[in-house]
N, C-alpha and C positions, 0 to 999 in steps of 0.2 A: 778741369774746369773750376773757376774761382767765382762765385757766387757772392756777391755784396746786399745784407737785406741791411736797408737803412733805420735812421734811427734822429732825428732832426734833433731830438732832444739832448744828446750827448756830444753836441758838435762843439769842439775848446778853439777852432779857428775856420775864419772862412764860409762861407754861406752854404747851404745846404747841398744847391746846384754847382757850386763848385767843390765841393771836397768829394762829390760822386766825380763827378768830371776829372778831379784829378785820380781818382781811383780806378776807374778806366783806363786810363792814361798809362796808368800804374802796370796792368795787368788785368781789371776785372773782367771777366764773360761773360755774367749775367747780373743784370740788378732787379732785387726784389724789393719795389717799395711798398713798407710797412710802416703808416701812419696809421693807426688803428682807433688814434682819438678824433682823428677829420672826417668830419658829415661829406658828404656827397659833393656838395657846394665848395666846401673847403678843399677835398684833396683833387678834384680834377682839374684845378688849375695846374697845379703843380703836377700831377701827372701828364699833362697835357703840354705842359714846357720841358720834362723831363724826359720823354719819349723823341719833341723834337730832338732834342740834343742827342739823346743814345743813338736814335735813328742816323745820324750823323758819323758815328762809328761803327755803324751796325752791330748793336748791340743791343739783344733783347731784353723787354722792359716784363718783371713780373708784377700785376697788383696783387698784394694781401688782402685779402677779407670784404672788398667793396666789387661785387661784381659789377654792379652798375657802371662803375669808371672803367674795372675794366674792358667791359662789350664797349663803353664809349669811346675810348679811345683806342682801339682795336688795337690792345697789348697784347704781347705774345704769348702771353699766361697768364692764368691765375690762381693763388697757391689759400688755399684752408686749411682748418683743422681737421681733424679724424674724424671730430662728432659730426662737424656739417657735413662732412665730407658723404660718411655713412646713410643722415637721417637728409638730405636732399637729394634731388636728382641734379646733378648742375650741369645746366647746359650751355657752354662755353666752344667756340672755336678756335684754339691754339691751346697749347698745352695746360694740364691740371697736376698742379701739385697741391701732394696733402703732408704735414706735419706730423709723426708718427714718433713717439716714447716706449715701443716694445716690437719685438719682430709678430707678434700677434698683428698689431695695427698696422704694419709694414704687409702681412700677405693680404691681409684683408683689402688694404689698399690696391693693392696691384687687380685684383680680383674685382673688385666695382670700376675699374679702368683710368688706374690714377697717372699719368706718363713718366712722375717722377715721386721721390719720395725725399723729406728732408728730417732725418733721424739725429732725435737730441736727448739730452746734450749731454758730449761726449767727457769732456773735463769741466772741471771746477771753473763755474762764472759767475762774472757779477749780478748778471744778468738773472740769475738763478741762485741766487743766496742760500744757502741750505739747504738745498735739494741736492740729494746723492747724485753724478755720473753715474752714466753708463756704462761706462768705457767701452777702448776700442772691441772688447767682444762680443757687445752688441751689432757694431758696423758686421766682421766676422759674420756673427750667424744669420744676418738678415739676409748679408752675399749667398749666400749659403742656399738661401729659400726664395729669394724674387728675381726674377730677369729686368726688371725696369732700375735704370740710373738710382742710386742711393749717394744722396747728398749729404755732407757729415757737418753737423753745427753744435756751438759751443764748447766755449775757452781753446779754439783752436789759434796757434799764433806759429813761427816759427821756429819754435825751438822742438815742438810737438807735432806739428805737420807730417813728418816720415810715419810716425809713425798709425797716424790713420788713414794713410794712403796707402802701408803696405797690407791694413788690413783688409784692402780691396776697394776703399770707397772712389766714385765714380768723379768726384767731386768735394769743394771743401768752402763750407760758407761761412762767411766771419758776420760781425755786425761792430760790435766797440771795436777791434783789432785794427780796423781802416776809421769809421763815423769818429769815433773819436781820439782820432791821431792827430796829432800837429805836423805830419807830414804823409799826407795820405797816400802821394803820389809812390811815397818810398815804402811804407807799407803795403800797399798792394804789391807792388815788384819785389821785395821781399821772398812773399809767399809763393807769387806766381815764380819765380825764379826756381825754389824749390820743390814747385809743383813740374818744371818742367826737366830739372836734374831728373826726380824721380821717374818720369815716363823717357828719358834717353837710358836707363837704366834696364829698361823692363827687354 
């Protein structure tokens, strides 16, 4: 599974709703939109035109952080951090994922009923400037301890893919690797290409 969490900000070509669109296109299986600086007002437009159009490929739409939009516009998920995750009771109908940085936070999640888990980050990003990875032996030991899909993010691209797929992950979500491609369509397919070598493999 190819997970796309967006990023409007780091877009070098093409409008927000088409470089997802091409990344679809591409290979993606799930998008997780994370605007995290748009009020209520602001992102449900655009969740709301971005739904119709996945809906179009059938392609489930995750919101980050806004439950509100999410229940509004009856997206397929909706993905938090640990803390909320922990100190709320969130009551949503489609899937809950939560963000987790240690296999501590990965059982504990599984355990308050999280359906998936998005464990970061795994290589060195821009995204995360000076903050140590985890690497893949954090993916490893979380397989290790949770039954629910474990999602692998950051500095994943191409050339490193194999190898945190062999370390078991369920799943591999990029965000610059596709949002900020000047050919997104080719970058998703890319990855999904060697996401699907590896499981003809298994």
């Amino acid at each position: 599974m190819l997970y796309l969490i967006t990023n409007r900000k780091i877009i070098k070509k093409d409008s927000f709703i088409k470089v997802i669109e091409y990344a679809v296109k591409g290979g993606v299986d799930v998008v997780i939109l994370r605007e995290k600086d748009l009020s209520y007002n602001e992102l449900l437009p655009i969740a709301v035109k971005l739904k119709n159009i996945l809906d179009g490929y059938n392609i489930p739409l995750i919101v980050n952080g806004n439950l509100d939009v999410a229940k509004n516009i009856k997206a397929s998920g909706f993905h938090t951090s640990f803390d909320r995750f922990i100190k709320e009771k969130i009551e949503f109908k489609g899937l809950l994922g939560v963000s987790v940085h240690s296999l501590e936070e990965a059982i504990i999640s599984e355990e308050y009923g999280a359906n998936y888990i998005l464990a970061s980050h795994i290589f060195e990003t821009e995204c995360k400037k000076g903050l140590k990875p985890k690497g893949i032996k954090m993916i490893e030991e979380i397989k290790r301890n949770v039954k629910i899909p474990v999602i692998a993010l950051g500095g994943i691209n191409h050339k490193n893919i194999d190898k945190v797929l062999s370390a078991g992950a369920d799943g591999i979500a990029v965000m610059s690797y596709i949002m900020a491609s000047e050919e997104p369509f080719l970058s998703a397919k890319k990855l999904k290409m060697k996401i699907n070598e590896f499981l003809s493999k298994k």
